[in-house]
N, C-alpha and C positions, 0 to 999 in steps of 0.2 A: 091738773098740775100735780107733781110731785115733791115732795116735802124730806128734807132731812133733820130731824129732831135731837139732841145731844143735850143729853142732860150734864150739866154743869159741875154736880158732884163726885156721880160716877163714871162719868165718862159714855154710858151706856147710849148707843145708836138704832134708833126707829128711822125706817126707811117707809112716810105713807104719803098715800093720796087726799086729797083734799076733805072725803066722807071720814075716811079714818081719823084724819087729822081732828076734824070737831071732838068725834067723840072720845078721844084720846084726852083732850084740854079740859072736856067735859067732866072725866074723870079725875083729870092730874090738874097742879097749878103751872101756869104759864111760867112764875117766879123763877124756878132754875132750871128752863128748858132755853136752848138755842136752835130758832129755828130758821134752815135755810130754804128759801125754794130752789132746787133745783132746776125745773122748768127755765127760769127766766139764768142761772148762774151758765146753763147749758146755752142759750141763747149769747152770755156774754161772750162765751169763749169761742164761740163761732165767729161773733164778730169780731172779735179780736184776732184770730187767722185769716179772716176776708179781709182785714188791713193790713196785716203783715203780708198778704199776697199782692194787693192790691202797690203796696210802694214796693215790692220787688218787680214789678210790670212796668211800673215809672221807672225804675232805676236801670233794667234790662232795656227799656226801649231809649232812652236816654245814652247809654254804652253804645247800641247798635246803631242808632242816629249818628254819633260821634264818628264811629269805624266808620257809616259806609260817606258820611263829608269829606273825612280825610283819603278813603278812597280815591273818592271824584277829585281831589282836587287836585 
């Protein structure tokens, strides 16, 4: 997993992995660190596009149902 670390004061951005990450808290206080994982935030955002594709499929196939009814009838 990868890890985005921001410190609260200055603004300053650590970009680690998991092993880094320990010994990074090791050294420093957790106190005014913000930490995000990435790993899992990169996961949301996928699935948050496989939904928005996912109702554009319902909505395309729903429009083309419509068209070819009124077609036929």
């Amino acid at each position: 997993m990868n890890y985005k670390i921001v410190n609260r004061n200055t603004g300053a951005t650590y970009f680690l992995n998991e092993k880094e990450k320990t010994n990074f808290f090791i050294k420093n206080k957790l106190q005014n660190y913000n930490e995000i994982n990435l790993t899992k935030a990169k996961a949301r955002r996928r699935n948050k596009m496989l939904d928005v594709v996912a109702h554009l499929a319902i909505v395309g196939a729903s429009i083309l149902a419509t068209l070819i009814y009124i077609q036929n009838y």
